[in-house]
C-alpha positions in Angstrom: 113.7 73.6 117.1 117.1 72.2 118.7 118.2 68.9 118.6 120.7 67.1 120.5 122.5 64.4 119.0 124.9 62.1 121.3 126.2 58.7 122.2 124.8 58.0 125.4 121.9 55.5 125.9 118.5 57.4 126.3 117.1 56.6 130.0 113.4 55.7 130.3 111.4 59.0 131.1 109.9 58.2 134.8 106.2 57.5 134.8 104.0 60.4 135.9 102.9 59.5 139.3 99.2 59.5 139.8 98.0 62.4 141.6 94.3 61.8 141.5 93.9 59.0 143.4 90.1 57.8 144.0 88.4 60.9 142.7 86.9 61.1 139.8 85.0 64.8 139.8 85.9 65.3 136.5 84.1 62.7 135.1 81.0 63.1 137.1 80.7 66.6 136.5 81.7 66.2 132.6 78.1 67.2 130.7 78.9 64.7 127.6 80.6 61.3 129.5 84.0 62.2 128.1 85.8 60.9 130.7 85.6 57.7 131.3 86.4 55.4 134.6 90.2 55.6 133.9 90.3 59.3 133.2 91.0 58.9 129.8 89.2 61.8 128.0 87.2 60.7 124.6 88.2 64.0 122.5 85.0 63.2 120.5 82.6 63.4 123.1 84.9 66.5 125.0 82.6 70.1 124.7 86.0 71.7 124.3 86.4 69.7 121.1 83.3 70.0 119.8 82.8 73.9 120.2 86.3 74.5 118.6 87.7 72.3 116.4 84.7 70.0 115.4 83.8 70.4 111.6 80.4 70.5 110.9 77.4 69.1 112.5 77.1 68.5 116.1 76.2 64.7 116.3 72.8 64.9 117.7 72.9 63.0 120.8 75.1 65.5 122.3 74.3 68.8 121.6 72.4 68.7 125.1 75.6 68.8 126.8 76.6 71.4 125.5 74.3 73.4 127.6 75.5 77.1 127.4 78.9 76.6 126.3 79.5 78.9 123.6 82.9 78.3 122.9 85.1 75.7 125.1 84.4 74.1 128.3 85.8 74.2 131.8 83.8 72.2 134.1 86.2 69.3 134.8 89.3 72.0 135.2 86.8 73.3 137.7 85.7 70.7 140.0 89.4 69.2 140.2 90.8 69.4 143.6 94.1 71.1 142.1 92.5 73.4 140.2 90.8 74.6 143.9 94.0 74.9 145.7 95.2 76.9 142.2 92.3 79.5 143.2 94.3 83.0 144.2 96.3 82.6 140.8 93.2 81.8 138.8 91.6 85.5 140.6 94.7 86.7 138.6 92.3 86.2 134.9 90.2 89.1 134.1 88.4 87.2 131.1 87.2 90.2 128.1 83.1 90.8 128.2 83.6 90.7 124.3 85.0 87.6 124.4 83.5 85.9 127.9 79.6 87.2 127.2 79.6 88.1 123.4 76.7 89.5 121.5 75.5 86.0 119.7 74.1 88.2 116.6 77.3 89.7 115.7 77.9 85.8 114.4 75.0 86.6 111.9 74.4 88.1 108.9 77.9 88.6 107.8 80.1 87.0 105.9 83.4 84.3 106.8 85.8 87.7 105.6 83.8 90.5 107.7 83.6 87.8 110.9 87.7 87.5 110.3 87.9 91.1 110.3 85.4 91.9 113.4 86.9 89.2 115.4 90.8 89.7 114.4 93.1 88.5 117.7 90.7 86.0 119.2 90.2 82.7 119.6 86.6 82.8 117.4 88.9 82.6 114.0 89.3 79.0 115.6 86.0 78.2 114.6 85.3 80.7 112.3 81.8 82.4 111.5 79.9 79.8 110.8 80.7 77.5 113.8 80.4 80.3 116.1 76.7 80.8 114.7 76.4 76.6 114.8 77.1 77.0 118.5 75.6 79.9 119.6 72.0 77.9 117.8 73.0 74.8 120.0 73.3 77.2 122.7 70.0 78.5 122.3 68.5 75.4 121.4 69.5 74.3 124.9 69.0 77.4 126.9 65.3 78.8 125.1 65.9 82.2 126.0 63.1 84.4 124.5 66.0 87.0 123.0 67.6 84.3 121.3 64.5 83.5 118.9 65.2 86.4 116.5 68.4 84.8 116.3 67.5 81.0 115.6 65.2 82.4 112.8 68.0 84.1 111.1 69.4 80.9 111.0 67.3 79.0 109.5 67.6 80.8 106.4 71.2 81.5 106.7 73.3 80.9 103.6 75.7 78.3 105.2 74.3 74.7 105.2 75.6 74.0 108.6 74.0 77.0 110.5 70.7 75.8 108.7 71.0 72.5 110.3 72.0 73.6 114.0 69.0 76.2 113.3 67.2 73.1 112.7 67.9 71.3 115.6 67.0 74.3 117.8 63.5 74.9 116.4 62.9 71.4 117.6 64.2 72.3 120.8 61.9 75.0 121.4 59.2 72.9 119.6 58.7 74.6 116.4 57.6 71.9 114.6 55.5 73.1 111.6 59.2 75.2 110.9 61.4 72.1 111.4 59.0 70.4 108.4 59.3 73.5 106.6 63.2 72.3 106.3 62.2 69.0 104.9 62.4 70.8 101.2 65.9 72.6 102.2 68.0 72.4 99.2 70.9 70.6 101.3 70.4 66.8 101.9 71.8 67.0 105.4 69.6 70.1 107.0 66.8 68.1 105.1 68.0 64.9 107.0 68.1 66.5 110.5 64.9 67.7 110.2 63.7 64.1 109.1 65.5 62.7 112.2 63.6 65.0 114.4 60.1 64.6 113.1 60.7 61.0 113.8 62.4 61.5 117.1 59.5 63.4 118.1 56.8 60.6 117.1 
């Protein structure tokens, strides 16, 4: 890092002209409400955020905007105006299958050191085995695809409290509901929470 040390008074930095104007795509097309009336973006709601540096559970009331968002989010970079006129540089990407469509049961079954291993170079390490698995069973909670129930079964028993509990969540989703009060006894006071919450959600 440089640093430049001098005499002179500092001028004000300009102000960043607004180039948006009246449109507001982003936040109409943005699944969670994250961006609110004055474009300011609530990193807490944002699907980016959630899927990649969120720690934990998802909070429950928006795990259904996370649709089929495995890892990150683009919508609002996609419906923006400037991102359209962007559009021969962005035909430029050539996005890796591993990476873009991944096998969902590779995040299964193995543990935090073999994940680190398989997944060496990318940007899973981000969110590291057991957040990948978290999102892939929010992903399948939202999406029900008949392939992914092998998965969601896996984990519910899975070793790591937090796949257990987005496991949880997705068993409700596809309506499982004799399971989900199965994970009333789980041994972890959140998972057995969750399930609680969704037994009474479903009245």
């Amino acid at each position: 890092m440089a640093c430049l040390i001098a005499d002179l008074p500092a001028s004000a930095a300009p102000e960043h002209p607004d180039r948006c104007g009246r449109c507001f795509r982003c936040g109409v097309a943005c699944p969670t409400g994250a961006i609110g009336p004055d474009r300011q973006v609530d990193a807490r709601r944002c699907v980016s955020y959630l899927t990649i540096e969120h720690h934990g559970p998802l909070p429950l009331e928006w795990r259904a905007g996370v649709g089929d968002w495995l890892f990150g989010c683009d919508i609002c970079c996609a419906v923006c105006p400037w991102s359209l006129k962007a559009g021969p540089l962005s035909g430029l990407l050539r996005p890796q299958p591993d990476l873009a469509f991944p096998d969902l049961s590779r995040f299964f079954g193995v543990s935090e050191r073999q994940f680190a291993r398989e997944w060496a170079g990318s940007v899973f390490l981000r969110a590291r085995r057991k957040g990948m698995a978290r999102n892939a069973l929010t992903v399948l909670g939202n999406t029900r695809a008949a392939e992914g129930w092998p998965l969601v079964l896996v984990g519910a028993a899975d070793p790591i409290w937090e796949v257990r509990e987005a496991a949880t969540w997705a068993l409700a989703q596809w309506e499982k509901w004799e399971r989900v009060e199965a994970l009333l006894a789980d041994p972890q006071p959140e998972v057995a929470a969750t399930a609680r919450t969704l037994l009474e959600q479903r009245g």
